[in-house]
C-alpha positions in Angstrom: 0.0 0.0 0.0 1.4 3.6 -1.0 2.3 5.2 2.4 0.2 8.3 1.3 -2.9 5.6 1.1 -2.2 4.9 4.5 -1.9 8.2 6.3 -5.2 9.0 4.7 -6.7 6.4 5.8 -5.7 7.0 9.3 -6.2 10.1 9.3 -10.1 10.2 8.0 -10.9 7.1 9.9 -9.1 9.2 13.5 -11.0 12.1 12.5 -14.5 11.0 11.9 -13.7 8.8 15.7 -12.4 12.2 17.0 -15.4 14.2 16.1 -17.8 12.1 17.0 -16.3 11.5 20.7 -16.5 14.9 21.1 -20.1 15.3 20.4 -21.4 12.1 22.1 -19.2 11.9 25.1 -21.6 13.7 27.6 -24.7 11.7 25.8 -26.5 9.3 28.8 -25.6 5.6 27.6 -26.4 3.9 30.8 -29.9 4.3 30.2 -32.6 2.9 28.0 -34.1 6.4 26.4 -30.5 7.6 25.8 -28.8 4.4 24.6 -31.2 3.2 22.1 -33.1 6.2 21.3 -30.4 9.1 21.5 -32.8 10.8 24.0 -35.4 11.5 21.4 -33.2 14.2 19.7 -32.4 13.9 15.9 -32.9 16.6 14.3 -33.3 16.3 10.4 -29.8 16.4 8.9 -29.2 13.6 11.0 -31.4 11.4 10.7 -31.0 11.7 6.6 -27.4 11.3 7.1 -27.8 8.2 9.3 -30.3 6.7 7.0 -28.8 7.2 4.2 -25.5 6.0 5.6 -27.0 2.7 7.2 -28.6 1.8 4.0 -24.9 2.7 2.2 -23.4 -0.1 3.4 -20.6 -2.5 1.1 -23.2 -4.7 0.3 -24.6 -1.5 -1.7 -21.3 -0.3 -2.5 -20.1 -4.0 -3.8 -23.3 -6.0 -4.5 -25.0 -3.2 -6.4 -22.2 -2.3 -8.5 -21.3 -5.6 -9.2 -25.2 -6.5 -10.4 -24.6 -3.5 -12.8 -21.6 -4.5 -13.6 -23.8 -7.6 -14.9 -27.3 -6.4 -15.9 -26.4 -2.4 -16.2 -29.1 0.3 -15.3 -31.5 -1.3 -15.0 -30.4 -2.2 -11.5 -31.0 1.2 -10.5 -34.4 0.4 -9.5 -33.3 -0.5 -5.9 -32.4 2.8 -5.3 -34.9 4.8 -7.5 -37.6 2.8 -6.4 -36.8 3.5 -3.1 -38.2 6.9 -3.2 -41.9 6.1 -3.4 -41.0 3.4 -0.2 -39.8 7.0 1.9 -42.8 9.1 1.0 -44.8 6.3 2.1 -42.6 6.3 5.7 -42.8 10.1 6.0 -46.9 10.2 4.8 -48.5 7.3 6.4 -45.9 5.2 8.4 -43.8 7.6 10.9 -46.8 9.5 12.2 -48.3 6.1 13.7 -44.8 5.1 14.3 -44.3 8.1 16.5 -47.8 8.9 17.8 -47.2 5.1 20.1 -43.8 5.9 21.1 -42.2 3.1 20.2 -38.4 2.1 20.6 -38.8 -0.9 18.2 -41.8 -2.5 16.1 -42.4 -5.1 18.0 -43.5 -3.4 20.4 -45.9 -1.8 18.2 -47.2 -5.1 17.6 -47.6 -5.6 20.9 -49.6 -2.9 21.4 -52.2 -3.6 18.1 -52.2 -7.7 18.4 -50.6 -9.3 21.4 -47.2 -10.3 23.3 -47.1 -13.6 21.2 -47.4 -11.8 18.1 -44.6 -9.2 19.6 -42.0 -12.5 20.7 -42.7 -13.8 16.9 -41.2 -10.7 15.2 -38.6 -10.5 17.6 -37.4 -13.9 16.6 -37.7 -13.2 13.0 -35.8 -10.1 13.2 -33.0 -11.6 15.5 -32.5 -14.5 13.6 -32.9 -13.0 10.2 -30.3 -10.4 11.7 -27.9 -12.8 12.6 -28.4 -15.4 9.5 -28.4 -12.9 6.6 -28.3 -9.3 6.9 -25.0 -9.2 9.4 -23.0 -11.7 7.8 -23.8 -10.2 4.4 -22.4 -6.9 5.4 -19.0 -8.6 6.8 -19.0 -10.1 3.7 -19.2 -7.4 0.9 -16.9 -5.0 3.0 -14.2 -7.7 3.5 -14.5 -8.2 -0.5 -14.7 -4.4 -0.8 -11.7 -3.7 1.5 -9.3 -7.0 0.1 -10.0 -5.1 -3.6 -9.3 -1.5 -2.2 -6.4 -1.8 -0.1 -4.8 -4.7 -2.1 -4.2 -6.5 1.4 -2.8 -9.7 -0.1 0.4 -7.5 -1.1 -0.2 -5.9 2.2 -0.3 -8.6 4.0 1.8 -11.5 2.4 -1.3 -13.8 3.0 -1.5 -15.5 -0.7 -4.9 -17.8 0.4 -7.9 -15.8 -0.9 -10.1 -17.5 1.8 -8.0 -17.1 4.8 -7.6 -13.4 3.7 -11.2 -13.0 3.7 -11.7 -14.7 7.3 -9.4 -12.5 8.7 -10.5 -9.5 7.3 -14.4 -10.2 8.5 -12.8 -10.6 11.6 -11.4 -7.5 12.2 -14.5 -5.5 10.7 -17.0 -7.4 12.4 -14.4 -6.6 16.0 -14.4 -3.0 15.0 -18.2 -3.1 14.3 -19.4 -4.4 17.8 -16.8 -2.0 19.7 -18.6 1.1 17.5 -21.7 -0.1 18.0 -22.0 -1.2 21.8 -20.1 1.0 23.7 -20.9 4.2 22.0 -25.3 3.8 21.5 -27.5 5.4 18.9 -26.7 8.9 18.8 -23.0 8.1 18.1 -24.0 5.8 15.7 -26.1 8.5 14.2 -23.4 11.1 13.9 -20.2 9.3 13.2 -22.8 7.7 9.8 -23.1 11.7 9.1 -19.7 11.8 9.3 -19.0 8.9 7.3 -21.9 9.3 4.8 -20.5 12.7 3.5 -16.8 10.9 2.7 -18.5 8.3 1.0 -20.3 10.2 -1.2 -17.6 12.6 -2.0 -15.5 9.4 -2.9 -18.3 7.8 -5.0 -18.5 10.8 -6.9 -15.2 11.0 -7.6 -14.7 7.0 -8.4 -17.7 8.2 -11.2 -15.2 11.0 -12.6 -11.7 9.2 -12.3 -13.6 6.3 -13.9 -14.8 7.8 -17.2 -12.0 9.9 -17.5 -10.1 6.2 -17.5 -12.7 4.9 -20.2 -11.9 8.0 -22.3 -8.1 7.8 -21.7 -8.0 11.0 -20.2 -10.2 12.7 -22.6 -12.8 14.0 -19.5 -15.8 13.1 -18.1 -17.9 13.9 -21.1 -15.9 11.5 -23.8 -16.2 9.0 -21.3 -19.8 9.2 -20.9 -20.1 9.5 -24.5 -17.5 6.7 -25.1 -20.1 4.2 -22.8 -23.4 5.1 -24.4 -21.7 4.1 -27.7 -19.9 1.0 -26.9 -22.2 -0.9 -24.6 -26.0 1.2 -24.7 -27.4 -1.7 -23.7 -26.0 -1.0 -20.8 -27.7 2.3 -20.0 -31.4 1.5 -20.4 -33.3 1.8 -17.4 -36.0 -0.9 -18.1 -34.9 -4.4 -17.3 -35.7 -7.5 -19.8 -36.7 -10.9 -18.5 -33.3 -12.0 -18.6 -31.9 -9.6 -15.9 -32.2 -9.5 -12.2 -34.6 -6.5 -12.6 -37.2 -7.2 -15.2 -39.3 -3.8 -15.6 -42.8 -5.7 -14.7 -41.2 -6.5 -10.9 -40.3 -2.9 -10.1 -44.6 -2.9 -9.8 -44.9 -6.0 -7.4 -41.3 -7.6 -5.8 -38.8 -4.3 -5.9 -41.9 -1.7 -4.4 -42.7 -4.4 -2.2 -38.9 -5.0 -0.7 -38.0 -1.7 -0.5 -41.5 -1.0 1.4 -40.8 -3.2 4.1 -36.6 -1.8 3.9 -37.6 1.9 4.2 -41.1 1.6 5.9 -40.5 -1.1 8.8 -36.8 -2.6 9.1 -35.8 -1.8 12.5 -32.0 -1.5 11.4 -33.3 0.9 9.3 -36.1 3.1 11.1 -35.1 2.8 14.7 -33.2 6.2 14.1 -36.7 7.9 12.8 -37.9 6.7 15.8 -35.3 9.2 18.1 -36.0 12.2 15.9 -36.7 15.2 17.9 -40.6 15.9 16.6 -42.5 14.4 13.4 -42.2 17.5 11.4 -38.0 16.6 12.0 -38.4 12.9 11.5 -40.7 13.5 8.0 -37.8 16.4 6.7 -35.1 13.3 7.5 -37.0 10.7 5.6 -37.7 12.5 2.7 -33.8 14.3 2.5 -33.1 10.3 2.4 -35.1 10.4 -0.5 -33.9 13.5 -2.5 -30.3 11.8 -1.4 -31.3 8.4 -2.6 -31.8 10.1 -6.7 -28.2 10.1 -7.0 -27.6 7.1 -6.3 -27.8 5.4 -9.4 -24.3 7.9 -9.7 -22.4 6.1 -7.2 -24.2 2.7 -7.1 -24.8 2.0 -10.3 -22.9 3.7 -12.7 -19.0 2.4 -11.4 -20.4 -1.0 -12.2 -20.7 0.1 -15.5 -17.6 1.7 -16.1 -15.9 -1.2 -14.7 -17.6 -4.0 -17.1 -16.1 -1.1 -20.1 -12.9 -1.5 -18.5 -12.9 -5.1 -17.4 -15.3 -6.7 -19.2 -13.0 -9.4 -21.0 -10.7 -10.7 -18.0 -12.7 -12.6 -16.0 -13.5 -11.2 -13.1 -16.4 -12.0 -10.7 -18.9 -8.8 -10.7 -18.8 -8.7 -6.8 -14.9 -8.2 -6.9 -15.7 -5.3 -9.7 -15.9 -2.4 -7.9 -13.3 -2.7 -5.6 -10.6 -3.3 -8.8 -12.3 -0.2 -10.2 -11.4 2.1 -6.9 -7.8 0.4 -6.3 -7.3 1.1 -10.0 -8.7 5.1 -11.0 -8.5 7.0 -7.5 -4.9 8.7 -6.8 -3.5 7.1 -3.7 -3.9 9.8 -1.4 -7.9 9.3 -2.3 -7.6 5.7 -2.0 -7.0 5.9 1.3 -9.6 8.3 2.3 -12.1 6.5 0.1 -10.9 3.3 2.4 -11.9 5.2 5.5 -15.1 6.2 4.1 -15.8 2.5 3.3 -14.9 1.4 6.8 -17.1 3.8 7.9 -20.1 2.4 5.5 -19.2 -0.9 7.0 -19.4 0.1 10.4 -22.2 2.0 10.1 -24.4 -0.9 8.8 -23.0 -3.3 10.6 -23.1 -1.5 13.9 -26.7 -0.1 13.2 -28.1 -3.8 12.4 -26.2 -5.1 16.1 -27.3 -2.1 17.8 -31.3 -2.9 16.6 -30.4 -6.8 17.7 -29.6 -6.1 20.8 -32.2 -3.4 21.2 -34.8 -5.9 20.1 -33.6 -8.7 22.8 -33.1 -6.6 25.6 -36.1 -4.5 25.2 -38.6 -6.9 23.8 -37.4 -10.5 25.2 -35.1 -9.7 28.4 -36.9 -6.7 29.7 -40.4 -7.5 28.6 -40.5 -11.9 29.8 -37.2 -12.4 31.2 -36.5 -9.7 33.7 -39.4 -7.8 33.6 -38.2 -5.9 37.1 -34.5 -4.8 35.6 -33.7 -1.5 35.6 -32.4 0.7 32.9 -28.5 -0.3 33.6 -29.3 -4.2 33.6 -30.8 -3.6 30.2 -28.1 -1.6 28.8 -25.3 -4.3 30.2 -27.6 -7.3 28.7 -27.4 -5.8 25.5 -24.5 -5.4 24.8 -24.3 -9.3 25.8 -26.4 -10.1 23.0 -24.5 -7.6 20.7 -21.5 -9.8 20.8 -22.9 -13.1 20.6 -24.5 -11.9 17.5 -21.3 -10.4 16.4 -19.7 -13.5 16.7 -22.5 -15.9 14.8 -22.0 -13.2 12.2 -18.6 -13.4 11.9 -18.6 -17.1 11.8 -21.4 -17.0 8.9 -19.8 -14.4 6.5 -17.2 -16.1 4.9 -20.0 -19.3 4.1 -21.6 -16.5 1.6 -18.1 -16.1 -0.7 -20.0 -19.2 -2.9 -22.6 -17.5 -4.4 -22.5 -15.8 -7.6 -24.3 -12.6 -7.0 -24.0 -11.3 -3.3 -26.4 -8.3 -3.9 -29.3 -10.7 -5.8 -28.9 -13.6 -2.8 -29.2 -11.3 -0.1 -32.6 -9.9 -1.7 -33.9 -13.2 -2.6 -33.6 -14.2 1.2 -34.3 -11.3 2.6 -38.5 -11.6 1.3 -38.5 -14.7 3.6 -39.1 -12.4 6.7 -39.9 -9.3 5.0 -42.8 -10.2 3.4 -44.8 -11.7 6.3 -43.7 -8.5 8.6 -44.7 -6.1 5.8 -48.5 -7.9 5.3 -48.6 -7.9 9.4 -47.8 -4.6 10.0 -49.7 -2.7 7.6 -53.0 -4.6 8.3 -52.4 -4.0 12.3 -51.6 0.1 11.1 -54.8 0.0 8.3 -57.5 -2.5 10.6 -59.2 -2.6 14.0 -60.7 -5.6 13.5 -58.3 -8.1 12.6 -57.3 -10.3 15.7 -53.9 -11.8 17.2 -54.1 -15.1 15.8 -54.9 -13.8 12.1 -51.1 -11.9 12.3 -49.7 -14.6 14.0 -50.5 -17.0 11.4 -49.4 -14.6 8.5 -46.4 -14.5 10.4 -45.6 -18.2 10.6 -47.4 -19.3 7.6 -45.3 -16.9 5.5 -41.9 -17.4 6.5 -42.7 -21.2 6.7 -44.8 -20.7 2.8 -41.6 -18.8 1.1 -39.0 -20.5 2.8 -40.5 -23.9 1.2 -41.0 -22.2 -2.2 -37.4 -21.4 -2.0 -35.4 -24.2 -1.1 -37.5 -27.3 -2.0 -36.4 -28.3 -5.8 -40.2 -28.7 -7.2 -41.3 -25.8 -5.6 -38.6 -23.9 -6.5 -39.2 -24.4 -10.3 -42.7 -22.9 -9.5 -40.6 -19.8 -8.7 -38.2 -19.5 -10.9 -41.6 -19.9 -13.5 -43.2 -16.8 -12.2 -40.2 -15.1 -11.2 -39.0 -14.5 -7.6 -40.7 -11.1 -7.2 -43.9 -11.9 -8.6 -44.0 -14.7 -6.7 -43.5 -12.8 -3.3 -45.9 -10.0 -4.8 -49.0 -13.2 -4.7 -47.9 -14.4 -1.0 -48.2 -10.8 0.4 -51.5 -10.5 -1.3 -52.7 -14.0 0.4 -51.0 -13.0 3.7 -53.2 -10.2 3.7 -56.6 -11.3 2.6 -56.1 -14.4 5.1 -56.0 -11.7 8.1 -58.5 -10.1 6.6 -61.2 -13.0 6.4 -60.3 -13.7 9.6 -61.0 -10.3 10.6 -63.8 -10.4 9.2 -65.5 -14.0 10.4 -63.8 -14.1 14.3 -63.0 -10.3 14.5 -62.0 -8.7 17.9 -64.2 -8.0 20.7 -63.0 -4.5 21.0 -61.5 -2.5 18.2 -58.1 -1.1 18.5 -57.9 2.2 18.9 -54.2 3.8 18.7 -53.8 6.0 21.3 -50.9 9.6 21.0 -48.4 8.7 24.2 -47.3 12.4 23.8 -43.6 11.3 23.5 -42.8 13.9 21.2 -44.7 17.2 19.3 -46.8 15.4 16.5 -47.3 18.6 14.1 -46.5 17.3 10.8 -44.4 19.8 8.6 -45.8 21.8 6.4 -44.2 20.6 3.3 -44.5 17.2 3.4 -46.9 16.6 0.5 -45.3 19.6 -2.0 -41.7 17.4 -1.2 -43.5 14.0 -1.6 -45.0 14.8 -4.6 -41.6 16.4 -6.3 -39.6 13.4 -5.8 -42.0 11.5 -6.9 -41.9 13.3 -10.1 -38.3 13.4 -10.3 -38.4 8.9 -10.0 -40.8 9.2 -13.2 -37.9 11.5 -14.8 -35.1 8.8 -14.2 -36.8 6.4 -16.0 -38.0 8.7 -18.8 -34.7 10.1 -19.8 -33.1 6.4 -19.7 -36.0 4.2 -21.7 
């Protein structure tokens, strides 16, 4: 590594740790309200930051770049997309969200069905957690990093595998330090930190990258230079052959990225500290004006790298990083490194610090201990945090067979989202529909998809439809079940939510004029790339 890599790299990583010590270190993490929800006092900026810096994790950075690098983009629909999915948050989810109080959703369900429908999506979240979406992000940012840094030279280690063990190891160490000692409002504002490097540094991956495909020509003739060699490459629809067939962006895509933006703890426990609604709804839809340029740094490296790359062989997944090690100046490389680290640790330590929040809240506090004080739950959690840590760090390396990180980790991912998604919007739209109709939905669903999935005949049953249709016509029986069953054993009394008066519930003004202009701005994207 160039020793002008490495001081950057230490010196962005010691920064962004520097700064956010100083503005967390009189913050209360020995109790509950402080350590999980920051004390209820994200302010906009913030929250956007922490979103969108959660979400911008390796397995973004790799995985989507690398299924670009594949299918082009078309790909971009899981960040395009993702804009209608936060104007439904800010519109119709975070008001409810916030009007109950909640530190996590189970606890929301809780309060609408019952305790057993509460300890169900606990388990589902925990394990789904620990199985799939930790491991993947150990994963993707070891790749990431082994590509970046070119630590084989580094380190002298010439076994691929053992390289990758390691370097999950000391992430996924780093990760559960971050995330444990330090609680959400550190985790908030170092992802601010860390969000604004990494977006700088995708940006300028996108501009040393085509000035490489144009040998130095500029941006332009590189741009230009694409569209003519490979404009396949640069349509935004998706045929049936690709990952992202246009028809799914209607049933599968919406329907993932609603249950990722909408009600994904990892994801929306920070909404949950913001300082008022009128903060929390600026903060979503900021995510969403942020989340348009993503196809820029998401997308669009993938692309550069398949001009560049195209005909050596290399594994999409391992794309992106080559691209990086290759274009950016070494003083950039390291910064970029930092940044990435930063991405790592912010998704990692946001998804540990929602596992441990969901155990020690929802199963230690709640049936366990119900008697504990605030310390005793603070202490347990962090417990949990390593033991999940460590199942993730065991599991990460397992995931270096597949062929397409970014696609497997979606594909699994509908196991537990879909049943959570159909549950939680029929408690939030109903006040009829009884315990036992979610808890079905809940076990019925995983149980339904998990089947369609990994048992051969079934599977061909998928593969027939397609993956996203499929899940599209399992939400829609999830949801008529409860609803029948509403309907024929409905509950005695109707649920009425009641406002806690946690926080000021006056929406902002704006909402609907900003809702309504991104959502214009999505139907642009895809007009100017048809």
């Amino acid at each position: 590594m160039n020793s002008l890599t490495l001081l950057s790299f230490v010196f962005f990583t010691g920064l962004v740790a520097f700064i956010t010590w100083r503005m967390t270190r009189h913050d209360d993490h020995r109790h509950s309200k402080g350590y999980f929800l920051a004390g209820r006092s994200l302010t906009f900026p913030v929250i956007a930051g922490s979103l969108l810096m959660t979400n911008l994790s390796t397995e973004q950075m790799v995985g989507l770049n690398g299924a670009a690098f594949t299918d082009g983009l078309s790909v971009m629909a899981w960040e395009v997309v993702a804009v209608v999915s936060l104007v439904a948050m800010a519109m119709f989810f975070l008001p409810r969200f916030l009007k109950s109080g909640i530190t996590t959703l189970p606890e929301l369900l809780a309060l609408r069905f019952d305790r057993t429908t509460q300890l169900l999506a606990n388990i589902i979240f925990m394990v789904a957690y620990a199985v799939i979406l930790l491991p993947s992000i150990l994963y993707s940012g070891a790749l990431g990093l082994m590509g970046l840094l070119d630590l084989k030279a580094l380190t002298g280690i010439e076994s691929t595998y053992t390289l990758l063990i390691g370097t999950v190891v000391a992430v996924g160490l780093g990760g559960a330090i971050y995330a444990l000692f330090g609680g959400l409002r550190s985790i908030a504002i170092s992802d601010t930190l860390n969000g604004i490097g990494l977006l700088i540094g995708g940006l300028l991956i996108v501009y040393f990258g085509l000035n490489a495909v144009s040998d130095g020509q500029g941006v332009m003739a590189g741009w230009e230079e694409l569209k003519a060699t490979n404009p396949e490459k640069l349509r935004s629809l998706g045929n049936e052959d690709q990952s992202v067939p246009f028809s799914t962006l209607f049933t599968g895509v919406l329907l993932l990225n609603m249950f990722y933006w909408c009600t994904n703890q990892q994801i929306i426990q920070r909404t949950f500290a913001a300082k008022t609604l009128a903060e929390g709804q600026k903060g979503v839809l900021l995510t969403g004006l942020l989340k348009l340029l993503g196809p820029l740094y998401l997308v669009l490296p993938g692309i550069i790298a398949f001009q560049l790359y195209a005909g050596e062989g290399i594994k999409a997944d391992a794309a992106y990083g080559r691209l990086v090690y290759d274009v950016l100046p070494a003083p950039l490389t390291g910064f970029f490194a930092a940044a990435m680290v930063g991405a790592i640790l912010s998704s990692f330590n946001s998804a540990l610090n929602s596992t441990a929040t969901l155990f020690s809240l929802d199963v230690y506090k709640a049936r366990l201990n119900r008697e504990a004080s605030d310390e005793q739950v603070v202490r347990i959690s962090k417990w949990a945090g390593w033991i999940m840590a460590a199942a993730a760090m065991t599991i990460a390396p397992l995931m270096a067979s597949q062929e397409s990180l970014f696609v497997y980790v979606q594909k699994v991912n509908s196991i537990y989202y879909i049943p959570l998604l159909s549950v939680i919007v029929v408690g939030l739209v109903s006040k009829r529909v009884p315990a036992i109709a979610a808890n079905l939905a809940l076990v019925l669903g995983c149980a339904l998809i998990g089947l369609f999935y990994f048992v051969p005949p079934l599977a061909k049953l998928v593969d027939a439809v397609h993956n996203f249709h499929f899940i599209a016509i399992v939400l829609v029986v999830l949801v008529s079940m409860m609803l029948i069953i509403g309907k024929v054993a409905p509950r005695e009394v109707p649920w009425i939510q009641k406002d806690v008066g946690a926080i000021d519930m006056t929406p902002w003004a704006g909402t609907k004029i900003a809702s309504v202009v991104l959502l214009m701005l999505v139907l642009g994207i895809y007009i100017a790339f048809i």
